[in-house]
N, C-alpha and C positions, 0 to 999 in steps of 0.2 A: 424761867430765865430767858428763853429765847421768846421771840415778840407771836402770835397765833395771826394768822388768816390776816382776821379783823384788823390788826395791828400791824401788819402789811399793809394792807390797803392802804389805809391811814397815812402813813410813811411815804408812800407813792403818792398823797394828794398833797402833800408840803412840797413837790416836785413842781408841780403846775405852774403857771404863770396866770392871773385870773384873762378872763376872756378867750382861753384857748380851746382848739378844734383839741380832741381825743380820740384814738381809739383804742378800744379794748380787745385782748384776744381772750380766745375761750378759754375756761379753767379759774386757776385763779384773779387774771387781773379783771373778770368779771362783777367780782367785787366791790371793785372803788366805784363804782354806777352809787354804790347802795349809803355810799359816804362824803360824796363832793357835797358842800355847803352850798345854797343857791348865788349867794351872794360874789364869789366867783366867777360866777354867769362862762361855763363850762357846756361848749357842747360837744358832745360824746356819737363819734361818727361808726357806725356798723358797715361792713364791705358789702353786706347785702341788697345795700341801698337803703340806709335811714341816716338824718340827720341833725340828732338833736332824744339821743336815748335817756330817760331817768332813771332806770332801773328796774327791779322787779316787779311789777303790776301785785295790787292786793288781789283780792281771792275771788272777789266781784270784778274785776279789773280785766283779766283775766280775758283775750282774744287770741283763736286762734293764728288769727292772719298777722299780727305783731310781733314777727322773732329777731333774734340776732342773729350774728354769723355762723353761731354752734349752736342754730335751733332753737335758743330759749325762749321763754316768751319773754316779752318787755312792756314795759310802760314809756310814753313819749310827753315830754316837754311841749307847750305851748309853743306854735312857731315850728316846729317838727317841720324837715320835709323827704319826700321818700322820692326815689330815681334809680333808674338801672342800672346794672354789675358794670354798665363800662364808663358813665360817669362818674356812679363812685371810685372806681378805680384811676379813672383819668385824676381822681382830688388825689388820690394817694401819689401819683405819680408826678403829679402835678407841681408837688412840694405845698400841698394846702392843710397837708394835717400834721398840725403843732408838734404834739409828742403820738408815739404807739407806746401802749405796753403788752407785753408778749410774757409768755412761760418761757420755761427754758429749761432743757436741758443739760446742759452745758456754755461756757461762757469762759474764753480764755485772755490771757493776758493782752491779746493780739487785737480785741474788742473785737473777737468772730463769734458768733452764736450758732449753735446748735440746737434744734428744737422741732424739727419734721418729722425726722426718722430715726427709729434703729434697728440696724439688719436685721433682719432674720424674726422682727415681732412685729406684729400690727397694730398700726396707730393711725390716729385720725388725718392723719395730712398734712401735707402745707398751709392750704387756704390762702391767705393775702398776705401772708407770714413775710415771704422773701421780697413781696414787691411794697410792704412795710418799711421795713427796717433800712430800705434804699429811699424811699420818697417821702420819709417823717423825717420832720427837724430835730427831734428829740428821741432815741429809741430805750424804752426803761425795759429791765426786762423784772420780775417778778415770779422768783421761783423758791423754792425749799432748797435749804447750803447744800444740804449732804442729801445722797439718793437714799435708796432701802438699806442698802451693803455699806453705809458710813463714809460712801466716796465722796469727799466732795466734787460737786457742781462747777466751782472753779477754777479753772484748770490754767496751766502752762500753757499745752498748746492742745485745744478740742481732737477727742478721738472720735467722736461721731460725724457723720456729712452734715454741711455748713451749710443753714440757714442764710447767711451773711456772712463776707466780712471787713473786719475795720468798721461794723454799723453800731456796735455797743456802746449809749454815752453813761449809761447806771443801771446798777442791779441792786434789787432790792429782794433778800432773801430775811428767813426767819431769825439771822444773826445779826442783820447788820444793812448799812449802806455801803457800796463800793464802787470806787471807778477805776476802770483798766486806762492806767494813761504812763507812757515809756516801757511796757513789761511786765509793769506790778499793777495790783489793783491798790489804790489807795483807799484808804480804812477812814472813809468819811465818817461813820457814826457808828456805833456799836449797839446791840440792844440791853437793856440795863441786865449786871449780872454776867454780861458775856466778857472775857477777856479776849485779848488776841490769840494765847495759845487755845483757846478752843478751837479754832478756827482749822488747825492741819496745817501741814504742806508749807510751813510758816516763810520760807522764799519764795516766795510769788507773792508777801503783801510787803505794804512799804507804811 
C-alpha cells in the first residue's frame, strides 16, 4: 500500500524541473542519483565538492578517491567538476542550487525541519543540512511518515532542535506528497491504497 524506497525516489524526480543544480543528502534521498532520466540533463551537486554526480559506480567502477558527502562512493557524469568545501558551499549559499533533498526527522506545519539531532542519542551530524535548506530554491525533504513507535514524522509543531525554519516547500514520505502551507500540510498525492485516515493526527492535513 504505501509507495518503497524506490518509489520515493521516483516521486521526488517528478519534482524537478529539467536542467536543474540538485543536491542530495545522505540516506535515503541518495537514491534518486540512481533514477534521474538523462534527458533532464540534471546535475547532482555533493557539499564535498563535486559537481555533476551519476550515481553509484558499477563494481569495476568502483574508485576510492570518488565519494559523496556521507562517504559513498559515486560515479561522475561527463563534464563533472570537483572544487573545495568553501566553494561549494559558497554555491549553496549563494542561491545556486535549484532544489536540496534531505531526510528528516520531523517536519511541522510551520515548514521547520528537524533532522540533526536527538538528545541524548548519536547521530551523524548536521553536515550542510542547515546551510541547505536556507541557500536552495527548493528544500524537498524525503523521509518514512511514521517513526519506529508509529509517531508520525509530521507534526504540529517539531519537538526535536530545528534544522531550519520556515525552509519546507515538500515532503515526500512512504504515504504520500505533502505541502505545509497556512498550518496544515496539504495532501498533494496519496500513495495508491492509502486513504487520509491512515495518515493520524487527522487536524494538521487540509
Amino acid at each position: 500500500m504505501t509507495w518503497s524506497k524506490d518509489e520515493m525516489a521516483k516521486e521526488v524526480i517528478e519534482l524537478f524541473e529539467p536542467q536543474s543544480s540538485v543536491n542530495l543528502g545522505i540516506g535515503l534521498p541518495t537514491l534518486v542519483a540512481q533514477y534521474i532520466p538523462s534527458n533532464l540533463e540534471i546535475m547532482i551537486h555533493s557539499e564535498n565538492g563535486v559537481l555533476g554526480v551519476k550515481g553509484r559506480p558499477k563494481h569495476d567502477e568502483v574508485s576510492p578517491t570518488l565519494i559523496n558527502a556521507g562517504k559513498e562512493t559515486i560515479s561522475i557524469k561527463d563534464g563533472a567538476s570537483f572544487f573545495d568545501s568553501s566553494l561549494s558551499f559558497g554555491m549553496i549559499r549563494g542561491g545556486h542550487i535549484d532544489y536540496c533533498v534531505l531526510g528528516g526527522m520531523e517536519v511541522d506545519t510551520k515548514r521547520s525541519l528537524a533532522n540533526w539531532m536527538i538528545p541524548g542519542k548519536k547521530v551523524t551530524g548536521m553536515g550542510g543540512a542547515m546551510d541547505l535548506v536556507n541557500g536552495s530554491r527548493c528544500v524537498i525533504v524525503m523521509m518514512s511518515h511514521f517513526s519506529k513507535d508509529q509517531t508520525s514524522k509530521l507534526k504540529q509543531t517539531c519537538s526535536l532542535p530545528l534544522t531550519g525554519v520556515d525552509v519546507v516547500d515538500v515532503v515526500v514520505t512512504d504515504y504520500g506528497i505533502f505541502k505545509p502551507v497556512n498550518g496544515k500540510f496539504e495532501i498533494i498525492k496519496l500513495a495508491s491504497g492509502i486513504t487520509k485516515e491512515d495518515l493520524k493526527d487527522l487536524e494538521i492535513y487540509r
